[in-house]
C-alpha angles and dihedrals in degrees: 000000000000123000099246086057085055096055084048084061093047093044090054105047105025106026096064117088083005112150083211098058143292099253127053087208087063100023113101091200103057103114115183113226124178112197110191096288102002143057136203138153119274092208105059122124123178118228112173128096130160119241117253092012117118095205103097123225137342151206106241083194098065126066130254111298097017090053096081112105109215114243093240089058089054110116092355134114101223120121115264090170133053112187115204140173124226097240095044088044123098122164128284101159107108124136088299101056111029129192104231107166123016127169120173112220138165087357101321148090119231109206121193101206129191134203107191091179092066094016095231129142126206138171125232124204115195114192096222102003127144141203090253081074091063108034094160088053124100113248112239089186089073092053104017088119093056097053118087 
C-alpha cells in the first residue's frame, strides 16, 4: 500500500472529529507511524463527545459500535485504531488478543479487539477484510440498529 493510500485511511477514520485537523496534508500534528503491519497517526486526538451521553468521546470517522473511544484512550496518545490492508494484514487475534465485535462495511472490515493481559481495546480497521477473517467475533452488522 503507498503511502498516499495510507494517509486516505487515516483521513477517513482518525481526521474526522480530530481536535488536530481534519487533513494530514494541513495538520501540523499528524505524525505518520508504521507498526509492523499498521499504520495510524500518532497524533491523533478525539475530540468529539454527545451531550448527555455518558459514553465519552468518539471517533466521527468509524462506524456505530467501533466509534467509542475507551476511557483510558481520553486525552492519550496511545493508539485506539490500526489501520491495515488486507494484503499487508496478517493475524494477529489468538487467546491474547481476542476479536470480540466485527462488522464489514463500505469495503472493511471494524474489528473491536481486546487484549485482557494488559486490559486494553482497540479498534482494527482492515481495507478489504471479511468476517471469514474472524470466525470466533460477534458480528455488529446483525444488531447495529439496535446499539446507541
Amino acid at each position: 500500500m503507498s503511502d498516499e493510500h495510507k494517509k486516505k485511511l487515516i483521513r477517513e477514520f482518525q481526521c474526522p472529529g480530530c481536535v488536530c485537523g481534519v487533513n494530514p496534508d494541513d495538520c501540523e500534528n499528524f505524525k505518520f507511524e508504521q507498526v509492523g503491519n499498521w499504520h495510524h497517526c500518532e497524533g491523533h486526538v478525539p475530540g468529539t463527545s454527545f451531550l448527555f451521553v455518558r459514553s465519552g468521546l468518539i471517533c466521527l470517522g468509524l462506524p456505530k459500535g467501533f466509534c467509542r473511544v475507551n476511557r483510558r484512550h481520553e486525552g492519550s496518545t496511545e493508539s485506539y485504531i490500526r489501520l491495515h490492508s488486507k494484503e499487508e494484514f496478517s493475524s494477529h487475534w489468538d487467546r491474547c488478543n481476542v476479536a470480540v465485535w466485527a462488522m464489514e462495511k463500505d469495503g472493511f472490515l471494524f474489528v473491536r479487539t481486546f487484549m485482557p493481559r494488559v486490559d486494553l481495546t482497540v479498534v482494527d480497521v482492515i481495507e478489504g477484510g471479511t468476517l471469514d477473517m474472524v470466525p470466533g467475533a460477534i458480528n455488529v452488522g446483525e444488531f447495529v440498529a439496535e446499539i446507541d
